[in-house]
C-alpha positions as CSV (number, residue, x, y, z in Angstrom):
1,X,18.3,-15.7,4.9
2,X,18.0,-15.4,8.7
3,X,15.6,-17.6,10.7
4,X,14.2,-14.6,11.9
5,X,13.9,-12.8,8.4
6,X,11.9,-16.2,7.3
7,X,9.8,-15.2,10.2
8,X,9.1,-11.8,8.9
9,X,7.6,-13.5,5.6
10,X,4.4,-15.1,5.1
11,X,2.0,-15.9,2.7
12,X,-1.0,-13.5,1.9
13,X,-4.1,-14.0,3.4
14,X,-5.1,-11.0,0.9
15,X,-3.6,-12.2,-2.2
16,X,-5.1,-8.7,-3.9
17,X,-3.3,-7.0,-0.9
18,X,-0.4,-8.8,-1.3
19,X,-0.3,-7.6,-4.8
20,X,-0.8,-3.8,-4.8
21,X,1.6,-3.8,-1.8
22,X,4.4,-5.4,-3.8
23,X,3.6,-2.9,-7.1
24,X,4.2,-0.4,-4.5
25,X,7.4,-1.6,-2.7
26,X,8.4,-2.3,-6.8
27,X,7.4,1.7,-7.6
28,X,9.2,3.0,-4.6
29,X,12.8,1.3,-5.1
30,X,12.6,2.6,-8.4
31,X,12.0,5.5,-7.5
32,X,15.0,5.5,-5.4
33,X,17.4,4.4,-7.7
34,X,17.6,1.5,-5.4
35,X,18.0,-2.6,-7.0
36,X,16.7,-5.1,-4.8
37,X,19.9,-6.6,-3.4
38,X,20.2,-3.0,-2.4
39,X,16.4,-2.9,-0.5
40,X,18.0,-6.6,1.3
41,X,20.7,-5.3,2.5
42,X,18.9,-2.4,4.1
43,X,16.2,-4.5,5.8
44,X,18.4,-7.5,6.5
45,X,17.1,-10.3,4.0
46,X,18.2,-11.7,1.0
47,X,17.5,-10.2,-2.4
48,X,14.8,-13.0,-3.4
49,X,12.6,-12.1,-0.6
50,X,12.6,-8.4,-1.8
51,X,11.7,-9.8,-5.4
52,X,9.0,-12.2,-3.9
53,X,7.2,-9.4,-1.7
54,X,7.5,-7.2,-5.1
55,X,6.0,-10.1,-7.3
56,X,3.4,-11.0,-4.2
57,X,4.3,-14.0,-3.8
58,X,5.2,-13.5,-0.2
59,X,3.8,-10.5,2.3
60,X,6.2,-8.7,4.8
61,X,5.3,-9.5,8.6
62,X,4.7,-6.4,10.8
63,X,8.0,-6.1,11.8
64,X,9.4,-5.9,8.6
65,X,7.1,-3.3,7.2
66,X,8.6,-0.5,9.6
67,X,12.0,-1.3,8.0
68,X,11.1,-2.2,4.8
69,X,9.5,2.1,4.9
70,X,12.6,3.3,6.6
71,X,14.8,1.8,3.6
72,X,12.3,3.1,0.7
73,X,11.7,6.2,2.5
74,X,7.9,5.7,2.8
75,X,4.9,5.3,5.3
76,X,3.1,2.4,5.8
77,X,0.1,3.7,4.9
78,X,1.7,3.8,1.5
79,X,2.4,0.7,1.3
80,X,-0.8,-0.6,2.6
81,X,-2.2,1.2,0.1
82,X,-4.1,3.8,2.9
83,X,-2.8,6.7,1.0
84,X,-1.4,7.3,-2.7
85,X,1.7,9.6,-2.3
């Protein structure tokens, strides 16, 4: 993993947050048809920071969330849980 993709990760101040937005980066790579080496490749990480933003270990920084909708084909308010579609 880049230094600059570490920099995109951090821990959840929101640990429910972190949660519901990694169920719904989880729902909408499957929905895709996408695995998660795919969603890495896409945004320019490795495959274990997908799986830890899915698990919610780990939260994507504002810069990645842009990309990270681009490659799932979603808004952020989707992921931030704003909206439900």
């Amino acid at each position: 993993m880049t230094a600059l993709a570490k920099k995109k990760l951090g821990r959840p101040s929101d640990p429910e947050g972190c949660r519901l937005m990694g169920e719904r980066v989880y729902l909408a790579r499957h929905k895709r048809g996408l695995t998660q080496t795919d969603v890495a490749l896409l945004i320019g990480t490795h495959r274990n920071a997908v799986g830890l933003i899915e698990k919610g270990r780990n939260y994507p920084g504002h810069r990645l969330v842009p990309v990270l909708c681009r490659a799932l084909k979603v808004t952020p308010n989707y992921l931030y849980g704003w909206e439900t579609t």
